[in-house]
N, C-alpha and C positions, 0 to 999 in steps of 0.2 A: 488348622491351616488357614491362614488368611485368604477372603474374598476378594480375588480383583478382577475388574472389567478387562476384556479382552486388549483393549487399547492401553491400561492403564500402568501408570509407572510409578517407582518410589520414588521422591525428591531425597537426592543423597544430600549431606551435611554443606551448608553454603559456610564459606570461610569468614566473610569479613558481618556482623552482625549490630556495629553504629548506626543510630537513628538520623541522621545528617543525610548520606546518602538515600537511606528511604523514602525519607522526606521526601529529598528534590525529586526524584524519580516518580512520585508520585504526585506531586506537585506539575509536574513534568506531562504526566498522562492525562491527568486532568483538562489541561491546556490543550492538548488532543485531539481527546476524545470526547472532551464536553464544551470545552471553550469557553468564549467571555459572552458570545449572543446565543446561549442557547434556544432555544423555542421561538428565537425571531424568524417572524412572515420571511420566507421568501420575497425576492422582488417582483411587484407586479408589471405587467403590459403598460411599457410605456406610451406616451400617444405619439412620440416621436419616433418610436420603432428599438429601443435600443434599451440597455438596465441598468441599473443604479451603478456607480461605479462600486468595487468591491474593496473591502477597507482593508487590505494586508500592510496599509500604511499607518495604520490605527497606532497611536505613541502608546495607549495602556497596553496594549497588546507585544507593543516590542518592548516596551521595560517589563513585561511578565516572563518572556520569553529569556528576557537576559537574565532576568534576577535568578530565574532556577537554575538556569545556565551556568552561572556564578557559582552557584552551590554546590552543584556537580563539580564542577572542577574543582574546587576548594578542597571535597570530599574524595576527589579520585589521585588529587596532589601529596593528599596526606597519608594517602594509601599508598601511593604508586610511585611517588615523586616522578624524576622526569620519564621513567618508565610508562607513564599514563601513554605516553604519545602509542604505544605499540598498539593501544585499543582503536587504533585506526587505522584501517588496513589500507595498502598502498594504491592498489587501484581507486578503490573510494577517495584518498586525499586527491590523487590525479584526475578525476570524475571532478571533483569537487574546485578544484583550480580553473580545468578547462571550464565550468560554467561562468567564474568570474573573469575570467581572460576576455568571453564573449563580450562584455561592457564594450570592449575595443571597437566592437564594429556593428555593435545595435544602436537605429534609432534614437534610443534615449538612453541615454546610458546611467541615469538614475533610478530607473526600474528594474535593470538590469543588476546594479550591484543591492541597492533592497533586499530583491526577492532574491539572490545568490547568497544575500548575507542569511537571511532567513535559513534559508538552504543547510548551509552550514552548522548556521546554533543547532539545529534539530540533532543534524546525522551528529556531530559531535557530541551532544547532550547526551543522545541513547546510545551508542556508543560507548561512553565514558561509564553511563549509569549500570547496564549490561556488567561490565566487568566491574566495577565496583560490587553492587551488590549481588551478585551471582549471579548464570544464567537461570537457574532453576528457579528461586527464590523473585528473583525478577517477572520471571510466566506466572508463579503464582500472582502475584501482587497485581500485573495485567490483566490478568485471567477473573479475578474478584473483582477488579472495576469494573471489567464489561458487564457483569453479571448486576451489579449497581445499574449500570448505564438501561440494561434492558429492563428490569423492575422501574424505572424512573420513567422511560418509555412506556412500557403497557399502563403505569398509572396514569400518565400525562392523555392518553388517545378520551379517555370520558371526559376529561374536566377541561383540556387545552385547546382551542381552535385550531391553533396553526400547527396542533396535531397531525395534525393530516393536509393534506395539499390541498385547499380551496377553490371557488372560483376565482377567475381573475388574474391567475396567473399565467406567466409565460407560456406554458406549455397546458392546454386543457386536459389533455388527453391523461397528465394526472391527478384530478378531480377523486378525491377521495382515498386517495392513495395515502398510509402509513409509512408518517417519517419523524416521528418521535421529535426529541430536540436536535435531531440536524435538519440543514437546510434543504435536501433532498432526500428523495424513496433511495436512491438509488447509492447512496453513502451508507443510510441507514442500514438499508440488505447487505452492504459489503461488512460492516460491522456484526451485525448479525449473523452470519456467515462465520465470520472467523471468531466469535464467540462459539461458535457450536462446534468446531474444531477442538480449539482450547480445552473445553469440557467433555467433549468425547473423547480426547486422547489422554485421559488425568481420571486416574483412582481415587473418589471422592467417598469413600463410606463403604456400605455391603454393596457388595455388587455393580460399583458406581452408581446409587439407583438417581443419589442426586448430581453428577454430572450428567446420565442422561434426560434427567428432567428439563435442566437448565437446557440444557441444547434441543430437545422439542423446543421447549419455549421459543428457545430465538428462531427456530426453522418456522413455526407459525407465524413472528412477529414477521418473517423473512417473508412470506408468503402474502401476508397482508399488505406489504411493501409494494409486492407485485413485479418487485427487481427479478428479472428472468435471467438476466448473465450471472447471477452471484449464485441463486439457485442452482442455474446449471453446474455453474463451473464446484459450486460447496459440493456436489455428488461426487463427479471426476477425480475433487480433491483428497478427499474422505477414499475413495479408492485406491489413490498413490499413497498415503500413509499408510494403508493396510499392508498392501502391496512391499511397501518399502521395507514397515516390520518385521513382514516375514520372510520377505528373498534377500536380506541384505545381512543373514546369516550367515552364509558360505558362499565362497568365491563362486562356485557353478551355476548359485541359484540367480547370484545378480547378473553373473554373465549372460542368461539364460533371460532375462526381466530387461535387462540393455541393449538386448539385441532384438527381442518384441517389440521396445519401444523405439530403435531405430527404425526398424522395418516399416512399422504404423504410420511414423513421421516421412517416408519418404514416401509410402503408398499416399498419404495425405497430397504431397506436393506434386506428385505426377497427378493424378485426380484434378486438383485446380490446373497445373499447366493444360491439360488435354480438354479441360472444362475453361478455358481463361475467357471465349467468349462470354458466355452465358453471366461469369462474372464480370466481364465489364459493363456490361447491360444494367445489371444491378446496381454499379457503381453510377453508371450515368441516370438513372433514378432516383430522383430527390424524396420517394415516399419508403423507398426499402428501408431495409436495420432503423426505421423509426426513426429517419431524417436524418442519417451517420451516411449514407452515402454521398450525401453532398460534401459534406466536410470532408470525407475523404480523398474523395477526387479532387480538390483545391490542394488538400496538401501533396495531395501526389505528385499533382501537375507544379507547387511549387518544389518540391523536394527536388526536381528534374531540373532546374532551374537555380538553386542553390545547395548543390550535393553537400558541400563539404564544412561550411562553417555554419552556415544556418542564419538566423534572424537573431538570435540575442534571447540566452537562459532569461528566461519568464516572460517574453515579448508576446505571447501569442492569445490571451485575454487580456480584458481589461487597460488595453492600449488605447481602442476607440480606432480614428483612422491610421494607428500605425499597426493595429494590425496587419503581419506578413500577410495574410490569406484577401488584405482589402484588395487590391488586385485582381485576384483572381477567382470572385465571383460575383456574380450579376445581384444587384441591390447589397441593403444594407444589413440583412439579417446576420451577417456573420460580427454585426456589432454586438448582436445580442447572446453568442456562442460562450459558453462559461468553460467550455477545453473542448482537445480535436474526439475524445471518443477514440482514443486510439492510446494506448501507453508509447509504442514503436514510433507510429509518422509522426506524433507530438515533438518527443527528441528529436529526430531528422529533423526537423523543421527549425525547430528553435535552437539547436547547439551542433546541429546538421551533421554529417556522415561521421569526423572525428570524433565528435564528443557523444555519438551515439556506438563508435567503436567500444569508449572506453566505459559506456554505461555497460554494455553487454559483459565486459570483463570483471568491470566491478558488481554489477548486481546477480549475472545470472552465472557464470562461471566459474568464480569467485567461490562461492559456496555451495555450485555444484562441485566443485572440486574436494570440498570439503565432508560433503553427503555423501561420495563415492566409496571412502572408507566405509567398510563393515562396522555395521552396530552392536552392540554390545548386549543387546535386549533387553535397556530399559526404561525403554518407552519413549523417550525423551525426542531421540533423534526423526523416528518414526512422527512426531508432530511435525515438526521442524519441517518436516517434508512437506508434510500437507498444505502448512500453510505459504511455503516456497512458490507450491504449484497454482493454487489458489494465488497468489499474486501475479505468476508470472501468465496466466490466461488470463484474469481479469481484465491486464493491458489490455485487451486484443480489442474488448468492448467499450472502456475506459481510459483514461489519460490519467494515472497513477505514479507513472516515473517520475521521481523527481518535483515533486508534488509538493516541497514544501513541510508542510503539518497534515498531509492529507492521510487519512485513515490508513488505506491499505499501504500504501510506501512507507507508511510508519510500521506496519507490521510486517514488512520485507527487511525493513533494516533491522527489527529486533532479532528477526531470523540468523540474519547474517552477521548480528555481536555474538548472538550465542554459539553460533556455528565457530566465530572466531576465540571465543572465549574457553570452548570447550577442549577448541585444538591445542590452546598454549597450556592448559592445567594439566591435557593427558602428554602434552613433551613433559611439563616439571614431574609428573608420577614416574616416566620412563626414563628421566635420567635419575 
C-alpha cells in the first residue's frame, strides 16, 4: 500500500505535454519570483526625505515581460485556437478593463496605462499558461521553483550582504532582518509562506518526509524574516486547507463548516463595531500596526472623499507629489510610502468603490464560487484553498491586489486559473 502524507495528492495525467508552453511558463516565474535585480540593496535614506524612483518603467524588463508573453500565446493559440480567450474569466477581463478606463481621469495618465498594461500581460500570461500546461503540472513546476528560490536564499544569507537588511536603510527597525534575493523581509516571508503550503499539501516520497522538510525550511527561513502577518496568517491558512479537505466531503459537513465560519465572521464585526472606539484611537496613532495606521487613516479619510472612481490604477506610489494621499497627510513621508499596507483601502483608493466592486467579484467570489463545490479527495483542491485564504488575509496587512508581478497576487491568480481550469475539464468529462 502506498505511503502518503495526510495532505497529500496524486497528480492525475496533464494532457497537453510540448516544451514551448513550459518554457514560457517558466520563463514566466522566473521573472516573478526572481526577477532581473535580484539581490539588489534596497533603497537607502535619502537626505531629501523620499526613495529612489522605482523602475516598473525599466525597457529590459518590459520587452522580458512581452517576449514570454509572446510565447504563451503562441503556445495557447496552437492549442486552443480562438478558444484560448475562455482561459479568461469574465469578471477578471472586466476588473481588468475598469483599471485601464481609470487613465481617463488619473493625474497622469501615462502611468496609469504602463502599469495597467503590466497589469494585464501578467493576469493574461498565467492565465493562458495554467490552461495550457495543466493545472496540476503547473503547481508542480511552481512548486520546484520555490523550493530553488529558497535553497538560493539560505545560501545567499553567509556570502550576500544585502542578504539581509542593512544599516541605512529606510526603515531601521529591519536591521538584520532575512530577505534573501527580494527587496524586502516582508515579500520574502510571503513567499516563504506559500512555499510551505505548496509542499505541505503534495505527496513527495514515503511519508512526504521531503515536502515536510522543505516546508520546515521555508517556516524557518520565514521566521528569520521576522514577517509576523505571513506567519500568522501561514497557520490560519494551513488550517482552512485541512479544514476544507475534510468537511467538503459531504453536503452536511460543509454546511456545518459555512455556517461556523459565518457565524465567527459576524461575531468578528459586532466585536469591532461595539470596540470602534478603541480602534479609531489606534488608527489616529502613527506608532500602532508599525506605522500602517497612518497610512491608513489617509486613505480612509481619502476614500470618503472620492468613493467611486478613485485616483487612477497604479497612481498611488511612486507618483512623488501626485501622490493621492499628498493631501491628506502632514509632511512628506508618504513620498517615501512603497504601498497603503492594506490589499482593500489600496483599491478603493486607486480604482475606488466601482472597480473595487468588481475586484471583489473577480478575485474573491469568483473562485469562491468555484471552491464551494464538493471535493473529490484528491488533495488538489484542498491546497487551492489554503493558499486562496492565505492571500485573501495577507491584504489586510499588505497591499497585494492587483499588484502587477507581485508575489502573492501572482499566487491568487494561479489559484483562480486552476480553479478555472479545473471547472471546464470536469464540464468536458461530464458531458
Amino acid at each position: 500500500m502506498a505511503n502518503e502524507y495526510a495532505l497529500g495528492y496524486t497528480a492525475p495525467r496533464e494532457i497537453d505535454r510540448s516544451l514551448l508552453p513550459v518554457i514560457a511558463f517558466i520563463g514566466l516565474l522566473l521573472l516573478i519570483y526572481v526577477g532581473l535585480d535580484a539581490f539588489s540593496p534596497p533603497p537607502l535614506v535619502s537626505q531629501f526625505g523620499g526613495v529612489r524612483e522605482a523602475s516598473r518603467s525599466d525597457v529590459l524588463r518590459q520587452v522580458a515581460y512581452l517576449g514570454v508573453a509572446a510565447m504563451i500565446g503562441i503556445a495557447a493559440l496552437q492549442r486552443f485556437g480562438i478558444g484560448l480567450l475562455r482561459a479568461i474569466p469574465v469578471s477578471m477581463g472586466m476588473l481588468l478593463a475598469w483599471c485601464m478606463a481609470s487613465a481617463m481621469w488619473a493625474p497622469d495618465t501615462a502611468i496609469v496605462l504602463r502599469r495597467a498594461g503590466l497589469e494585464i500581460v501578467v493576469v493574461v500570461s498565467l492565465m493562458l499558461s495554467v490552461e495550457t500546461v495543466g493545472p496540476v503540472r503547473a503547481f508542480a513546476i511552481w512548486r520546484w521553483l520555490l523550493a530553488a528560490v529558497l535553497l538560493v536564499n539560505f545560501l545567499s544569507i553567509p556570502v550576500i550582504a544585502s542578504a539581509r537588511h542593512a544599516a541605512g536603510e529606510i526603515d531601521p527597525a529591519l536591521v538584520g532582518n532575512w530577505r534573501g534575493l527580494y527587496g524586502h523581509k516582508n515579500v520574502a516571508g510571503a513567499v516563504c509562506a506559500i512555499t510551505a503550503i505548496l509542499f505541505l499539501f503534495t505527496r513527495n516520497g514515503r511519508h512526504n518526509w521531503m515536502g515536510i522538510a522543505i516546508a520546515l525550511a521555508s517556516c524557518f527561513f520565514l521566521a528569520m524574516t521576522h514577517s509576523k502577518s505571513s506567519a500568522g496568517f501561514l497557520v490560519v491558512s494551513l488550517g482552512a486547507g485541512l479544514l476544507y479537505r475534510y468537511g467538503w466531503r459531504d453536503g452536511l459537513s460543509r454546511a456545518v463548516l459555512a455556517t461556523c465560519a459565518v457565524f465567527l465572521a459576524v461575531a468578528a464585526g459586532v466585536f469591532i463595531l461595539f470596540d470602534a472606539e478603541s480602534l479609531a484611537k489606534m488608527l489616529e496613532d502613527p506608532t500602532e500596526f508599525t506605522g500602517r495606521s497612518a497610512i491608513w487613516a489617509a486613505e480612509l479619510r481619502y476614500i470618503a472623499d472620492h468613493p467611486l472612481l478613485g485616483s487612477g490604477f497604479g497612481t498611488f506610489t511612486d507618483t512623488k507629489n501626485q501622490s493621492p494621499l499628498h493631501n491628506y497627510v502632514s509632511g512628506s513621508w508618504v513620498d517615501a510610502v512603497s504601498h497603503g499596507h492594506n490589499g482593500y483601502l489600496q483599491v478603493l483608493v486607486t480604482i475606488g468603490g466601482i472597480g473595487f466592486a468588481l475586484m471583489v467579484l473577480a478575485a474573491m467570489v469568483a473562485p469562491m464560487r468555484r471552491l464551494w463545490t464538493l471535493d473529490q479527495g484528491d488533495g488538489f483542491k484542498p491546497m487551492l484553498m489554503a493558499l486562496f485564504v492565505f492571500a485573501i488575509l495577507h491584504n489586510f496587512m499588505e497591499s497585494d491586489f492587483l499588484e502587477g508581478d507581485g508575489v502573492t497576487w501572482v499566487s491568487l491568480l494561479l489559484v483562480i486559473a486552476a480553479l478555472n481550469a479545473l471547472a471546464r475539464r470536469h464540464s468536458l468529462t461530464s458531458r
